[in-house]
N, C-alpha and C positions, 0 to 999 in steps of 0.2 A: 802362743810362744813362738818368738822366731827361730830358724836355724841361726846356729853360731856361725860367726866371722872367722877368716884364716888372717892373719897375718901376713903384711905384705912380701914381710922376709922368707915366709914357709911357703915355696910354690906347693901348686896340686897339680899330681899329675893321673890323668883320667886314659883308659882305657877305651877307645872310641870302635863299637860293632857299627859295620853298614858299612863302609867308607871304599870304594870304588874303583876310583880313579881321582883326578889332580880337581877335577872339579867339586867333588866331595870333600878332598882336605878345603879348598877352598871355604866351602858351607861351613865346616864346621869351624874354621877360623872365625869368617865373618858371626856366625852364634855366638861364638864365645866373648868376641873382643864388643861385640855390642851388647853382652851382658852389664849390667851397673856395678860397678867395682870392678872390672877387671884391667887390670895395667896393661896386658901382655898377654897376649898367646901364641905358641907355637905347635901348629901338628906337624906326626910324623908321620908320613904313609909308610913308610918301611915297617914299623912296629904298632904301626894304628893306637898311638896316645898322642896327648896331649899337653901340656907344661901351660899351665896357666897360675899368673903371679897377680897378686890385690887384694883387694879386702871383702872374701865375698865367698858365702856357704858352698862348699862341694855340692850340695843340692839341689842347688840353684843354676849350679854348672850342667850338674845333669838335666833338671827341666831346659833348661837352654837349647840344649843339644837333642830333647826326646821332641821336642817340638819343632824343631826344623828335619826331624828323621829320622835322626840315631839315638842305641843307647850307647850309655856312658857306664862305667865302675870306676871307684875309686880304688885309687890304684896307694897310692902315696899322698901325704900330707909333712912335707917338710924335709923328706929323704933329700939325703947328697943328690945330685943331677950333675952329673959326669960323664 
């Protein structure tokens, strides 16, 4: 059974431990944006999440991210982002 799909319109946004310095927001950009389905991604190192928009399982996010170093939580799935 696969993980279900988000919706293009409903970003996710992920809680990212590990993250550094600008070279680490870095990594985890380049993780996420060369995941398959992913439109968009933006980290923030001031609050260490993530805002990723596509068509593509929160889980998938997280393996993404646990294999280049970090973990992930899911934080939101669809919340205002303001």
């Amino acid at each position: 059974m696969s993980s279900p799909t988000v919706d293009i319109a409903k970003p996710i946004r992920l809680s990212i431990a590990g993250m550094r310095c600008a070279g680490c927001v870095e990594a985890v950009e380049t993780a996420l944006r060369n995941t398959p389905g992913v439109d968009a991604a933006d980290v923030s190192f001031a609050d260490h999440t993530a805002l990723v928009r596509g068509q593509v399982a929160p889980e998938t996010l997280k393996k993404a991210l646990q294999d280049a170093g970090y973990d992930a939580v899911l934080v939101a799935v669809g919340a205002h982002q303001g």
